[in-house]
Structure formats: structure tokens, C-alpha cells
N, C-alpha and C positions, 0 to 999 in steps of 0.2 A: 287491724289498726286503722288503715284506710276504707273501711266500707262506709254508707252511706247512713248518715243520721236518719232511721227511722221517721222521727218526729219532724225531723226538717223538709220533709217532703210534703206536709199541709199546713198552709201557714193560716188559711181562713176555715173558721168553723164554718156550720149547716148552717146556710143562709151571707156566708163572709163576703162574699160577689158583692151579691143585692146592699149590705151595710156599709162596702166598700165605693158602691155606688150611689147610694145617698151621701158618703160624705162628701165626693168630689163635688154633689149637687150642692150641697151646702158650701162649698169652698165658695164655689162661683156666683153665687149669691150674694154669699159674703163679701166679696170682691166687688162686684159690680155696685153691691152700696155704700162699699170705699171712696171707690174711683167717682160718684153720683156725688157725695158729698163732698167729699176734704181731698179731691184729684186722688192722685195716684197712693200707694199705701207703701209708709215706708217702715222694712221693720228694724227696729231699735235692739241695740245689743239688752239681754239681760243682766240682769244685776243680785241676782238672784247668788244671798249669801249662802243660803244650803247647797246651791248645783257647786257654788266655789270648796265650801268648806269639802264636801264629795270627794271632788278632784282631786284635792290638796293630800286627802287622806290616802286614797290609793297612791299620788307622784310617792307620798313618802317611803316605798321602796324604790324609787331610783336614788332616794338620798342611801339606801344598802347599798346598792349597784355600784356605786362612785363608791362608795367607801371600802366595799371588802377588793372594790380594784385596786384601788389606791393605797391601801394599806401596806401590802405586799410589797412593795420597795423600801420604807423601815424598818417591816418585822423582821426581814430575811437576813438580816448580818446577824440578829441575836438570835434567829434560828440554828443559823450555822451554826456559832458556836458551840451555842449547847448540845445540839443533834451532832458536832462533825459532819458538816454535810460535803461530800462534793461536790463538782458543778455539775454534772448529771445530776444527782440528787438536788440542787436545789433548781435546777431549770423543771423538774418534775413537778417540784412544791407551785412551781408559777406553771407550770401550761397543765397540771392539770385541773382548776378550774375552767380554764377553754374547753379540755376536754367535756366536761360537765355541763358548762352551757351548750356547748354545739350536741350532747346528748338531750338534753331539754329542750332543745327547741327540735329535731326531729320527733318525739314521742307528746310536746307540749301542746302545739294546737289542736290534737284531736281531744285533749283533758278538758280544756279550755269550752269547745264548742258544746261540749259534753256537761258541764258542771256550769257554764258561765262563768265570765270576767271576775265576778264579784267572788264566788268561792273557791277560784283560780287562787286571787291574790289572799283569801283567807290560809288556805291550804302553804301558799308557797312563803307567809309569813312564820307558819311552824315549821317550814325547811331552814328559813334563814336562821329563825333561833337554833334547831337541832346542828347546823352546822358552824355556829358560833360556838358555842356551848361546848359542840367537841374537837375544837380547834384551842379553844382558850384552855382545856384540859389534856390535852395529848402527852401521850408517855413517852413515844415511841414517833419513828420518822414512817411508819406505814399509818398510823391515825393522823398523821397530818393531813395526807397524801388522802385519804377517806373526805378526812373534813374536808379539804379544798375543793373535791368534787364533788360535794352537798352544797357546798355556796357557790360554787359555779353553777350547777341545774338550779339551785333560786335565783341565782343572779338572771340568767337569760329566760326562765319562767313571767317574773316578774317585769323584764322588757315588752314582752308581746302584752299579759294579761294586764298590765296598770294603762294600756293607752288604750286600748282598747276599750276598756270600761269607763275611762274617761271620751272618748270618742262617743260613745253611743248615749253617754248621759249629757253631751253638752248641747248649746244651740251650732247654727250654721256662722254665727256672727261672731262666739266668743269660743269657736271649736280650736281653733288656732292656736290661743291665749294659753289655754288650760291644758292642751296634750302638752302643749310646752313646759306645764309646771314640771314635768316628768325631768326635761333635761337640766331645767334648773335644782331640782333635788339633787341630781347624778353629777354635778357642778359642785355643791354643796356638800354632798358624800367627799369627792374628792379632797375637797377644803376641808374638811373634818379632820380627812386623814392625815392630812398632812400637818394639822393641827395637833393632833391627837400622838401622832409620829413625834413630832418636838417635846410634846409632854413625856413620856415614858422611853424614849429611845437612851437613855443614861440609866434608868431601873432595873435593877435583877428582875429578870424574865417579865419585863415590859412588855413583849408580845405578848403575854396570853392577855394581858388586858386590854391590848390593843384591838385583839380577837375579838373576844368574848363583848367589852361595849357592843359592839353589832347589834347583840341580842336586843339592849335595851330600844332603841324605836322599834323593832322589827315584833317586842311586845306590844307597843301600843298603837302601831299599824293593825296589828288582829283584834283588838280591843277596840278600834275604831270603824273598821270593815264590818264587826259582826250587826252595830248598829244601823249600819246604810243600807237601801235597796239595791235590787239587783237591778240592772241596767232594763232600760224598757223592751229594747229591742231580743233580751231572753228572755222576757215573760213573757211577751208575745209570740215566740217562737215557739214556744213550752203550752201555749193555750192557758195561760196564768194572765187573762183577760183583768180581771177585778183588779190581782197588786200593778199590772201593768198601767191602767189607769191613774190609783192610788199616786205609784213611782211619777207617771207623767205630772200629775197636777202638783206634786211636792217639788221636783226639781225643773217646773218651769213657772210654777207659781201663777199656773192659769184656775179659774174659778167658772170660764164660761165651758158646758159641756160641749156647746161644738167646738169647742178648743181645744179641748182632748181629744173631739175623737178625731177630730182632722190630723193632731199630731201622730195619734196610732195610727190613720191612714197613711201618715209617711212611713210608719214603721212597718208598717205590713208591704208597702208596694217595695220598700227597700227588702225586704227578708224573701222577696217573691225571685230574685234573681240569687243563682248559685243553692238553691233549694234543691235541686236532686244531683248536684255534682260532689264526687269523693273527692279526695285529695289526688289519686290520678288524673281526674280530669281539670287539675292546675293549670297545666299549659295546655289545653284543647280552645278551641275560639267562641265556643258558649259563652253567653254572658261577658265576655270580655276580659275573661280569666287570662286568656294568654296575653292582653296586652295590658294589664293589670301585673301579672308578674316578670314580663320583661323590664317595664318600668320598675317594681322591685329592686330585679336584680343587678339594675344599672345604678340604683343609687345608692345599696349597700356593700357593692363591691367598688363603686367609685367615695365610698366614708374610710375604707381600707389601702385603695391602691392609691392613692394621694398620700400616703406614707405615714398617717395620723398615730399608730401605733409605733413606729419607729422615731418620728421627729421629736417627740418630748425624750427619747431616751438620750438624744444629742443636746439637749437642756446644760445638763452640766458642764458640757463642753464651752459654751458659750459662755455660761456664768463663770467657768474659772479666770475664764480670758479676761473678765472685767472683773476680778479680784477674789469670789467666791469660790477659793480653791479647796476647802472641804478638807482642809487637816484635821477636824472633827466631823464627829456626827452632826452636831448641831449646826457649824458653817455649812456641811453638805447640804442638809435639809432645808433651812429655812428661803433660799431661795424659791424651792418649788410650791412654799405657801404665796407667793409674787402670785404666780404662773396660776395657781388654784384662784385668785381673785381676781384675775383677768378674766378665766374659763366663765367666773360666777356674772363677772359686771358685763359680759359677751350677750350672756345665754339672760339675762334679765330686760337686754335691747330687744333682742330679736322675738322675747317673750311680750314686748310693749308694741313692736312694729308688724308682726306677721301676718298680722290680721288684716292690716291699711298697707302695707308691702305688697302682700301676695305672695304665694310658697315659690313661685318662678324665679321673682322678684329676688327674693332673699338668697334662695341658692346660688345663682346665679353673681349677686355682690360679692358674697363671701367665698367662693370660690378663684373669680379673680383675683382676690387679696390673698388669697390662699398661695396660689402660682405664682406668682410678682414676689411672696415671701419666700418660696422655694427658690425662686432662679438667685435672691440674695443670699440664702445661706447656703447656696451652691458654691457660688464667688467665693465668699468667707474661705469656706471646706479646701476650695481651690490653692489661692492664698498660702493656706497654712500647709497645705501638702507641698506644695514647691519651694517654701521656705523652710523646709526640714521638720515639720514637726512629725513628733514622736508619736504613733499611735499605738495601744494595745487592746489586747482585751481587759473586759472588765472583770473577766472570773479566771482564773486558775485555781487548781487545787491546790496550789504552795503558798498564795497569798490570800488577806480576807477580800472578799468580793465589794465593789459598789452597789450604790442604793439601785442601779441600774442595771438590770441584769442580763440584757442580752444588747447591748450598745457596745459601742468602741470611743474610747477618748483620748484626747490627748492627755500629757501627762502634765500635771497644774507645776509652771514653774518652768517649763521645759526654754530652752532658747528662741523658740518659735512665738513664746509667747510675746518677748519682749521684741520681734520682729515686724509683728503687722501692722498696722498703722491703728494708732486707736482708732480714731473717727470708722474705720472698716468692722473694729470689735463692735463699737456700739450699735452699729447699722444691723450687724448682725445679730443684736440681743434683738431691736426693734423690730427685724425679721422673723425671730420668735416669736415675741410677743403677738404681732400682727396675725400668723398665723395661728398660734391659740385662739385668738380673738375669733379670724373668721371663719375656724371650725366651727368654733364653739355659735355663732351666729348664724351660721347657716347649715350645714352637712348635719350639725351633732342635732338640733332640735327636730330641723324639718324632714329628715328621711322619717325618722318614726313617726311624724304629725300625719304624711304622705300616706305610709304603709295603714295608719288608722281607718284611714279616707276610701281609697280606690279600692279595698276588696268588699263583694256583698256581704253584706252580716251575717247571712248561714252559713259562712266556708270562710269568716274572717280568720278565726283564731286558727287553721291549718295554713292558711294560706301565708298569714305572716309567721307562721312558727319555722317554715317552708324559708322564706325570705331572712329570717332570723339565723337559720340553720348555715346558709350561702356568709352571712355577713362573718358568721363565727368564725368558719372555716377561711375563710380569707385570709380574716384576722392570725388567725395559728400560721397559716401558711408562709401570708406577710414579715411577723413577728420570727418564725424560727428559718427563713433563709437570709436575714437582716447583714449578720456577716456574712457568710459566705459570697452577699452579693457585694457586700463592701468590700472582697478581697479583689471579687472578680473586674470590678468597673469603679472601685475608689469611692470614698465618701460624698468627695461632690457630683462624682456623676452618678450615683444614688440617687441624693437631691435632685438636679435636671431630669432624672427618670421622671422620678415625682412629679417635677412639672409639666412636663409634657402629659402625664396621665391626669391629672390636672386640666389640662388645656383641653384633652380630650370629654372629661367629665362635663366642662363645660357648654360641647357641642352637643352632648346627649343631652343635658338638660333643659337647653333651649328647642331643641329637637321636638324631644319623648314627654318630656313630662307635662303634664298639663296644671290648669292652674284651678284650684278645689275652693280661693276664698268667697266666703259669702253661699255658701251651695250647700243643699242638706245632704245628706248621703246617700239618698235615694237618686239626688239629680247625678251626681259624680257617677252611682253604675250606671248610669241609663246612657251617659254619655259616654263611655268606654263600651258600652255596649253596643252604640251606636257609628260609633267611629273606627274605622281599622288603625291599629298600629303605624301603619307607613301613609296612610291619610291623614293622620295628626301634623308626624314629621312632614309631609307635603306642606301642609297650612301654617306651619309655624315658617318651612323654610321660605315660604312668600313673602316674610315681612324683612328680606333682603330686599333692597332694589334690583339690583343684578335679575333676582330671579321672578321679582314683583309679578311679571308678564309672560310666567312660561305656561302653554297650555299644558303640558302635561301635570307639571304641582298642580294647577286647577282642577283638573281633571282628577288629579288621586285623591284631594283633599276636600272634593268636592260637597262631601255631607258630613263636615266638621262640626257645622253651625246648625246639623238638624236640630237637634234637642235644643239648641236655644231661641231655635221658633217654634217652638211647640207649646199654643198656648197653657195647655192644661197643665204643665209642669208648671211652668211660670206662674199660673194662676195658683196652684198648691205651693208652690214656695213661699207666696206674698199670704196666704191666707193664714199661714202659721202663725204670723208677730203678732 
């Protein structure tokens, strides 16, 4: 599974040197009679409605993603009932899609490298239907438990191969923009669901339609993929020189031939790094792999240990406090369509500013506002435990379950309720809210814009299926010790946990990670390539004062800024617009 891509081992035909080296001659020509006439050359975002419509078409399995996640908290009361399900049986029905995606993403990026992005997401659109399809028809509580781990290996299939293929089809200007349509789909899924939840949640056996809709985009995502090219950067890897070209000049809308081949010259020097490395040699210091995927691994397990998978399960807790106490289905649900339009008007900011932010930028904002919302619905949590309030679980076998399935609430009505001080309940909703918000702003778009960026293009799809794999397993881990640690440390000091890991998220990220806006993908490896891991962190921790002047940060961080004196990179970057 892990051996090494044959084909990815030569990325230039007989003669690909010598052509590789006339284009750079050509860049710097080109440049020199920029800079001669009209000064320096500045390049302009595209606009280019095909590279958009592209994108738009692969995000539309994150709008699956968001939605067969999302779904799963309305379908599963009318699950139970009909199936009799217990609470082991229905915690089954929900983690084993986890189980399905964290299988998918260890066997998925060597598919991916192997077949390409583009018939990655063709393929994993005939999963999402096969596993709608036999979810919206199941007889029995063993075909459920099937289906759910068919749309969970599409669900985390479709995470790695749709940014990906948007990653390598987009420019360096508008790369930002467009991986992000991905999380505003998945935004959008989620709103659906919850939509779609309110519609059929009163209908005899409403879930299978709930299901089974899935199918429909997840038809005209394959219907729309089979028309598009394949990303340029696999047909050049493939020796598919001619559609590679073709692909270049349709989705960047260039007409001059040194335009193209300049662009395939970035394509080729990017494909030149991680060429003879297997998936073993992920974490070795080649090419920059290992601090490529330390950075990974810090920012999908800090989208996890910031408690993102547990805090919306305490959603209803807040919302009963301010009146939404869920004596129906319907009063239950319709608040977390609020929640669903936050995540969307979040993740549509962050999709306008990431580009003029910068991916540092952004994480970083939303993270703070992240912590600052935890330490308040810490207080809340606090509050209401010393004021007696009632908690339970949300499932036994003797009563019907909430739309919440592995959470703890108070009990809507309880004495507790009429105890706190409003002004403290409201503070608390807007703590939610806030955090939705700056998930959804920062952590939820830019880890996957991140992971598109920093691995080379011949070992991208392992390398994030890899990082994909880490994020999953978090997630399960997260999600199924949620009580037990609320027994152990109390609801608010859950919350404070979260903050603090939070706070630390934040020190890695000013740290570790680095900042990709405006940069093609060839510059991003070359500068991990160039830089050690603890030379970054050096360079970043200078821009303390305290530390402005220590010769050692100097000294480690010393050849931070190679690559951005290097004029031939620089000169290939500007020669591209």
C-alpha cells in the first residue's frame, strides 16, 4: 500500500532539464521587460469563471460532508423507534461512520495519488450515492450500521480528494478563496440538514428521506466532475503533457504560449519534491515532510482538542435556558438551524478575507475568540452546577434519547433554571454563538486550505489522508470519552480544559505554522524545504520584544528568509500573472 509511485519518480521527459531550463530563461526575460517598462509586475487575482465554476463543483461534496453529519442527530429518534434501538446500538449507528472515515483516510491517499483528485471525487461520488441509497432502504439495524460506514469512507474520502483538486487547479491569489468554497459547502450541508431535519422529522419514517436526499447532489457532483479536467499538476505527473497544457490554458485562461509553459514549469518544479518518497517516509526530514506534517498534526488535532465536537452537543443546554426547551421535536430542532446560519455567515467571511488576512492571520483571530468563549461558557457550566442544577445523560435504554447523542443536559424547567441570572444565560448563548462563529472562521476552513498547500504534489494525497486519519481518530477519541470526562472534572472544568488547549493551539500557531498567502505551491515546499522546523519557531518567536535580541533565536532561525531571497523563485512567481 505504501510503496513508491513508480511513475512519480520522473517527473521530466528526454530533454525535461534543457525545457525546464529554457522556461526559467524565458521567465526572466519576461520579467526584466516588465520591470524596463511598467516598473515592477504586479499579479492580479484571476477571474476566470471556469477555474470558479471547477471548484464550486468538486466543494459540492463538502456540502455531503455537512450534511450526512448533520443529519444524524434528527434521524436517530425515528431510528430508534422503529429499529428499538439501544444506546449501544444507536451510539453504533453514529460512530460508525468515524469508524469509516478514519478507514478512508488510512487506505485513501494512496487511491487518490494513484487515480488523481479528479477521479478520486468521481469514484467517491458513487459511494455517497451507494450509501444513501442503502441507508434510505435498510430493513434491519445491521444495513444501517453497513450504510453508515459507506458514507463515512465517502465522507473523509471526499475531505482530502475535493481540496486537493481545488488546490492544484487554483491561482496563488484566489487559492485561499476557492479551498474555502469546500468549508462553506460543509456549512451549507449542515444547514440543509437541519433544514431538512424540520421538514420530515413529524413523517412516518422521515428518515429514510432524510437519507436517501443525499443521493440527489451527490448525482450531479458525478455528472459534473466527469465533464471537468484533471488537475494539471496529475497530468503532468502521468507524462499527459498535451491535456496538461489544454487544462492549464482553460482554467487560467492564458493564450500566450510562454504562459503555459512557465505555468507547467511551476508544475514540474513543484512535483520535483516528495517524488521518490513512500508514505513511510512522511515523517523523515526529506523535502520537508517532517515539518510539513508536524504542522499537520498540530492543527488537526488542535480543530479537535478545543472541544469543537463536544461544544455544540451542550447547544441545547443553553438554548433551553433562554426558553428553547424542546417539549417537541420541532422546538428541539429548530434552534440549531440559528447555529447552522452562523457556521454559514462565519465560514462566507473568512471565505472573503483569507486571501487579504493571511492563513496566520485568520487562525489565530478565531482562535482567541474561540478561548475567551470557552472560559464564558465555563462560568455559565460553573454557575449552574452550584446552583443545583440537574444533570443527566442524554440516552438510557428506558427513555427516548435527545437529538444529542453523547452530551449531558440539564433538565429544561429544572429549578436551576429559574436561578441564574438572565443577563449570565444570554452571555452564555452569545458564547456559543461566538464560538460557532470563530470555528467556523478560522480552524474549520483554514486547517484544510493549510493541509492543500504545505505537502509536495507527488505524496500530497498520502500525506494528507495521513493527517486526515490523526484528525478522525481524535475526533472518536474526543467525542466518546465526553462523559466520562464530565464525570470526572465537571462540565465547566471540561470547558476550561478546552480553553487552556485552546490557548495552547494558539502558541503552536503563532510558533509552527507558516503563512502560504500569495505563494504558489512550488514556493511553499521549497520553503519548508528550506527551513527547519525549530528555525521557523525561532523566527516567529523574535517578533516578541523580550526575545527581539537573543542570539541564539538568531542563530536557529537563521535561514528563514532563504527562499525569499532567492531571486529565481521570486522571479517565477511574478512571471506567472
Amino acid at each position: 500500500m505504501c510503496d513508491n509511485e513508480e511513475d512519480a519518480t520522473v517527473l521530466l521527459t528526454a530533454g525535461g532539464q534543457e525545457s525546464l531550463n529554457d522556461d526559467l530563461q524565458i521567465a526572466n526575460n519576461n520579467q526584466q521587460q516588465r520591470l524596463s517598462n511598467n516598473g515592477p509586475a504586479m499579479s492580479k487575482p484571476n477571474s476566470n469563471v471556469f477555474l470558479f465554476c471547477s471548484a464550486s463543483m468538486a466543494a459540492l461534496g463538502g456540502l455531503l460532508f455537512g450534511y450526512d453529519i448533520g443529519i444524524i442527530s434528527t434521524a436517530l429518534p425515528q431510528i430508534k423507534a422503529e429499529f428499538s434501538l439501544t444506546c449501544f446500538q444507536q451510539e453504533m449507528v453514529v460512530s460508525l461512520m468515524l469508524v469509516g472515515a478514519l478507514f478512508a483516510s488510512l487506505v485513501g491517499g494512496v487511491c487518490i495519488d494513484k487515480i488523481g483528485s479528479r477521479m478520486a471525487i468521481i469514484v467517491n461520488a458513487l459511494v455517497f450515492i451507494a450509501g444513501a441509497l442503502l441507508l434510505a432502504f435498510s430493513n434491519s439495524y445491521s444495513w444501517l450500521l453497513v450504510g453508515r460506514f459507506i458514507v463515512g469512507f465517502a465522507v473523509a474520502l471526499s475531505a482530502v480528494s475535493e481540496c486537493i483538486y481545488i488546490s492544484e487547479i487554483s491561482t496563488p491569489h484566489n487559492r485561499g478563496m476557492l479551498v474555502s468554497l469546500n468549508e462553506v459547502a460543509i456549512t451549507v450541508g449542515f444547514l440543509l440538514a437541519y433544514v431538512v431535519g424540520l421538514i420530515f422529522i413529524d413523517r412516518s419514517e422521515g428518515w429514510r428521506y432524510m437519507f436517501g436526499l443525499s443521493a440527489v447532489p451527490a448525482a450531479g457532483q458525478l455528472l459534473g466532475m466527469i465533464k471537468l479536467p484533471n488537475s494539471p499538476h496529475f497530468l503532468v505527473l502521468k507524462h499527459r503533457d498535451k491535456e496538461a497544457e489544454t487544462a492549464v490554458r482553460n482554467l487560467r485562461q492564458l493564450k500566450s504560449t510562454d504562459q503555459v509553459r512557465q505555468e507547467l514549469t511551476h508544475i514540474r518544479l513543484s512535483l520535483e519534491a516528495g517524488r521518490s518518497q513512500s508514505c513511510w517516509s512522511l515523517c523523515s526530514s526529506a523535502d520537508g515532510l517532517r515539518a510539513a506534517m508536524l504542522i499537520a498534526f498540530g492543527l488537526v488535532m488542535g480543530q479537535q482538542l478545543t472541544g469543537q465536537p463536544n461544544v455544540l452537543n451542550y447547544a441545547s443546554t443553553i438554548f433551553e435556558q433562554v426558553g428553547f426547551c424542546g417539549r417537541d421535536p420541532v422546538s428541539a430542532t429548530f434552534p440549531t438551524v440559528g447555529l447552522g446560519v452562523v457556521k454559514l455567515a462565519a465560514t462566507l467571511v473568512s471565505l472573503l478575507l483569507v486571501d487579504r488576512m493571511g492563513r496566520r492571520k485568520t487562525l489565530l483571530l478565531g482562535a482567541l475568540i474561540m478561548a475567551v468563549s470557552l472560559i464564558c461558557l465555563g462560568v455559565f457550566a460553573l454557575v449552574q452546577q452550584r446552583g443545583g442544577g440537574d444533570i443527566r445523560p442524554t440516552c438510557t435504554d428506558s427513555q427516548p434519547s435527545n437529538h444529542s447523542t453523547n452530551a449531558t443536559l440539564f433538565v429544561c424547567g429544572s429549578s436551576s433554571s429559574s436561578d441564574v441570572n438572565p443577563g449570565l444565560r444570554y452571555m452564555a448563548l452569545a458564547a456559543l454563538m461566538a464560538y460557532v462563529a470563530a470555528y467556523s472562521f478560522s480552524f474549520g476552513p483554514v486547517t484544510w486550505l493549510l493541509l492543500s498547500e504545505i505537502f509536495p504534489a507527488a505524496i500530497k494525497g498520502r500525506a494528507m489522508a495521513v493527517s486526515t486519519s490523526v484528525n478522525w481518530a481524535t475526533n472518536l477519541v474526543i467525542s466518546a470519552t465526553f462523559l466520562r470526562t464530565v464525570q470526572l472534572f465537571s462540565l465547566s472544568g471540561v470547558f476550561f480544559g478546552y480553553a487552556i488547549l485552546t490557548f495552547l493551539s494558539i502558541v503552536f500557531i503563532f510558533l509552527a505554522v507558516p503563512e502560504t498567502r500569495n505563494k504558489t505551491l512550488h514556493r511553499i515546499t521549497k520553503e519548508l524545504q528550506t527551513t527547519t522546523f525549530a528555525g521557523r519557531m525561532a523566527q516567529h518567536a523574535r517578533q516578541f520584544p523580550c526575545f527581539a535580541g537573543s542570539s541564539w533565536l538568531l542563530k536557529l532561525g537563521g535561514n528563514y528568509s532563504q527562499l525569499a531571497n532567492n531571486s529565481r523563485d521570486v522571479v517565477m512567481e511574478m512571471a506567472v500573472s
